[in-house]
C-alpha positions in Angstrom: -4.6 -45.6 -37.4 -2.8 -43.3 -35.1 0.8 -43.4 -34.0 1.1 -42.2 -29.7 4.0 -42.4 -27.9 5.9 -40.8 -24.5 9.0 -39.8 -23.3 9.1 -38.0 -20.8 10.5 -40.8 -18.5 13.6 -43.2 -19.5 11.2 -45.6 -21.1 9.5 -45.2 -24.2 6.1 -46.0 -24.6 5.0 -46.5 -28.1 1.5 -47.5 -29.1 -0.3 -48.0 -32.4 -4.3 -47.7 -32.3 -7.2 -47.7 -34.3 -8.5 -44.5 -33.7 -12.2 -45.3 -34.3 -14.1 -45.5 -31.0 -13.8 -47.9 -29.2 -10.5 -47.3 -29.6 -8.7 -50.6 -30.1 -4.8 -51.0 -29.2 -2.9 -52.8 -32.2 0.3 -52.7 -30.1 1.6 -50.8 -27.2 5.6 -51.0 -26.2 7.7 -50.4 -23.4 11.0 -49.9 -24.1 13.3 -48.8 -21.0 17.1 -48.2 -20.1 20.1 -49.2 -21.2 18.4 -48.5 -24.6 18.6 -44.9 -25.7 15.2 -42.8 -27.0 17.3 -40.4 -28.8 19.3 -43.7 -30.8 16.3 -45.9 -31.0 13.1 -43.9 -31.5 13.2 -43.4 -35.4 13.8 -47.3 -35.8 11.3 -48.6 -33.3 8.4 -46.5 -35.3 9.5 -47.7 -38.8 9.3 -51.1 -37.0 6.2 -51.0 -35.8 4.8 -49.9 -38.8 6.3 -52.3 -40.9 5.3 -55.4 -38.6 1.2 -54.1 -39.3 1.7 -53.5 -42.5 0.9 -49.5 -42.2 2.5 -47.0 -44.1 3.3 -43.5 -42.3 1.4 -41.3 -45.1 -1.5 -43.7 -44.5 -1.7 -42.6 -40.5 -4.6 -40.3 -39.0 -1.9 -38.6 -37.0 0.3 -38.7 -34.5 -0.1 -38.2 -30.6 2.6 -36.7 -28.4 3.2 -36.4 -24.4 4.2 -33.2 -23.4 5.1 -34.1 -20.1 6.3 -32.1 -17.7 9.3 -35.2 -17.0 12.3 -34.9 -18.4 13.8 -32.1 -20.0 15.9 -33.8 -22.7 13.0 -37.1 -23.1 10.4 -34.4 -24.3 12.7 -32.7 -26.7 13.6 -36.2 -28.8 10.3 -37.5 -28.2 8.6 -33.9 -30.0 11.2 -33.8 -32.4 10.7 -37.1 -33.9 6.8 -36.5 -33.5 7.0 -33.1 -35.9 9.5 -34.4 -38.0 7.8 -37.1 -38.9 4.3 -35.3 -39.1 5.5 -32.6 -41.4 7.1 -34.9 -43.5 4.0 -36.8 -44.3 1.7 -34.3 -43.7 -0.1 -35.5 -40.8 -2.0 -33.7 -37.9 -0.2 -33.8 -34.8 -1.5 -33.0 -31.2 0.4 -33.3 -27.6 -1.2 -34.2 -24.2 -0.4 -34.2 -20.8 2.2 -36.7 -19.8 0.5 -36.3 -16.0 -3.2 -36.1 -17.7 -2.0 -40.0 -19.3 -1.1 -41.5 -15.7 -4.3 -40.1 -14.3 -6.1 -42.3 -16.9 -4.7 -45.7 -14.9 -5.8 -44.0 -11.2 -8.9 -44.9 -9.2 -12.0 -43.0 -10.5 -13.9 -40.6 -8.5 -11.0 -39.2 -6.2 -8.6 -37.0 -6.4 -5.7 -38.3 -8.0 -1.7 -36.4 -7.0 -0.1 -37.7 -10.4 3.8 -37.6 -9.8 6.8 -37.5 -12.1 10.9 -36.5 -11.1 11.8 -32.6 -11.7 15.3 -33.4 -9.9 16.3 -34.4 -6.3 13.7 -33.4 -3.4 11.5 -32.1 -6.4 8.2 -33.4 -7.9 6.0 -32.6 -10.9 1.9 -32.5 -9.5 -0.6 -33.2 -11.5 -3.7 -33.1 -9.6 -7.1 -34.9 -11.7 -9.9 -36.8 -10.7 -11.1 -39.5 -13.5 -15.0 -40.3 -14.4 -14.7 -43.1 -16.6 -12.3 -42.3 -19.8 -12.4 -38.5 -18.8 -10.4 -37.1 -16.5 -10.7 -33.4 -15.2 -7.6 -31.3 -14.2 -8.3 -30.1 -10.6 -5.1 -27.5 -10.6 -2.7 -26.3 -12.8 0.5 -28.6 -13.1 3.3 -27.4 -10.8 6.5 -28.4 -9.1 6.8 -29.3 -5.2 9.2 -30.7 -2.4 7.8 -33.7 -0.8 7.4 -31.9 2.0 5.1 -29.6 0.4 3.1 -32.4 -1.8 2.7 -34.4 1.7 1.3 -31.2 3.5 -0.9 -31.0 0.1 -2.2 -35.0 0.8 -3.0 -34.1 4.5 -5.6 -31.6 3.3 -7.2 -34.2 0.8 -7.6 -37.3 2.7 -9.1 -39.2 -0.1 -6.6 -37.9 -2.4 -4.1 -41.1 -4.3 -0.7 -40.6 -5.2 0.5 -42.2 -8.7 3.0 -42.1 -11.3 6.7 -42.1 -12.4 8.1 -40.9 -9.1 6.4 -42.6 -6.6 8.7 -45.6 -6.6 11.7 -43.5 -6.2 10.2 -41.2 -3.3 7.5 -44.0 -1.4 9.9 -44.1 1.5 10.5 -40.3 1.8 6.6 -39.6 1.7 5.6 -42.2 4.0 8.0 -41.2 6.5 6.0 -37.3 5.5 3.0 -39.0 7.4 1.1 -40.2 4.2 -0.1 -43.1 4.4 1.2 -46.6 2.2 -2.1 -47.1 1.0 -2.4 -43.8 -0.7 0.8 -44.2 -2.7 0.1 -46.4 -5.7 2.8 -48.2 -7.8 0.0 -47.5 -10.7 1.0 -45.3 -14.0 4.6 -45.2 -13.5 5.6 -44.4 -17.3 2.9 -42.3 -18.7 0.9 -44.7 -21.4 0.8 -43.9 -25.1 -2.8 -45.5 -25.3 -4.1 -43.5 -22.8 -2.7 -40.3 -24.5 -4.2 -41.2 -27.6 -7.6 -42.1 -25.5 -7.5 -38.1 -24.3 -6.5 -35.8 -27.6 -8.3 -34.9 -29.8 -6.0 -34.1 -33.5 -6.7 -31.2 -35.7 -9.1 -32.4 -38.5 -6.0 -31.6 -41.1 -2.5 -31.2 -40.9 -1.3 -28.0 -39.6 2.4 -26.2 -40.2 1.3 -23.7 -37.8 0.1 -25.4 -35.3 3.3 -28.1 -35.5 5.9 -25.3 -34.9 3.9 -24.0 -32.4 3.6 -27.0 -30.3 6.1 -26.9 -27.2 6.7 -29.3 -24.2 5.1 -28.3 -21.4 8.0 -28.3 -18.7 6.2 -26.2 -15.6 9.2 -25.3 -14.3 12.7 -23.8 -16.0 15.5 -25.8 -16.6 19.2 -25.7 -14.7 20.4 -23.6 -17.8 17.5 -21.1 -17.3 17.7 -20.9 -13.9 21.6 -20.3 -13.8 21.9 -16.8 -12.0 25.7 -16.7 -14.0 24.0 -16.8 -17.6 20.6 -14.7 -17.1 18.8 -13.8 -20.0 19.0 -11.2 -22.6 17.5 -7.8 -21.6 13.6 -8.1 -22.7 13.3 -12.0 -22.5 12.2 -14.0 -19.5 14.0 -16.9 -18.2 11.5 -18.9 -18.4 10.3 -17.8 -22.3 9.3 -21.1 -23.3 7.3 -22.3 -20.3 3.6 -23.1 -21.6 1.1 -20.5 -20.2 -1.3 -22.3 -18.1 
């Protein structure tokens, strides 16, 4: 069995899967606002775990998102991911938050996979899907609407999808892309579907664990405040993931 879940949105989505292929779902949650991830992720695992009789030592591993999405979502979503992985020993590997929405898009065109950086700014995630794999077509980045619908225009097959496109529909459409090309599809990146694209390490890993970082594109407010720059010899953005 392995143990997958995502926060880089407001809701957590928690799945539990047989990890032999086909890989079979035992039970996928979505659990949104008012609830807190930081106050209810520890419980909602023991939970689920306890409802299908699985003990944590007994697990395969565990699957993370990385995101990009929200800052502080990633940080209690990895946190309770290592914790409990070095505590019982078990591999642990982290996907793309974005990579996981592209799973639910049409197959065979190019997929814009959106998530919220802040106001009038979007995480991109451009991928195209061939059955259960799905190729990255760019390097995740951050973009006004204004650039991501001047992006669209050049791709006229290209499908918008994910956490943000709810929130900024209206905005886009009124950008000139069309209402058929923004799909209400993906919008909280799926466990299941991260599960369904990483591959763990074949043992457990203390290395590796530490190592493992959210991916957040972008730096955040803090790095980015021109009245607390960083110490001589460190970039701003130090903890960004190298493409």
């Amino acid at each position: 069995m392995l143990l997958a879940l995502d926060t880089s949105t407001l809701t957590l989505s928690l799945a539990l899967v047989d990890g032999v292929a086909p890989l079979r779902v035992v039970e996928h949650l979505l659990i949104g606002p008012p609830r807190k991830q930081s106050e209810m992720l520890p419980a909602v695992i023991g939970e689920l775990l306890d409802r299908h009789g699985v003990k944590l030592a007994s697990l395969e591993g565990i699957v993370v998102g990385l995101g990009p999405g929200s800052f502080t979502g990633l940080r209690i979503g990895l946190s309770a991911a290592k914790a409990l992985a070095y505590a019982a020993r078990l591999p642990l590997a982290g996907g793309s938050s974005l990579a996981a929405v592209a799973q639910e898009g049409p197959p065979d065109v190019p997929l814009f996979c959106l998530a919220v950086v802040r106001a009038q700014e979007l995480y991109v995630g451009r991928y195209r899907r061939t059955g259960s794999r799905v190729e990255a077509l760019a390097p995740e980045d951050a973009l006004t609407p204004a650039k991501l619908a001047e992006a669209m225009q050049k791709e006229p097959e290209a499908i918008a999808l994910g956490p943000a496109v709810p929130e900024y529909r209206a905005q886009l459409e009124g950008l000139g892309v069309p209402a058929a090309r923004l799909l209400d599809v993906g919008t909280v990146p799926s466990a299941v579907a991260l599960a369904q694209q990483v591959t763990l390490p074949k043992s457990f890993d203390a290395q590796a664990l530490f190592a493992l970082e959210p991916h957040y594109v972008r730096g955040s407010g803090a790095e980015r405040n021109p009245r607390f720059p960083a110490p001589a010899g460190w970039s701003a953005t130090a903890r960004l993931k190298e493409d």
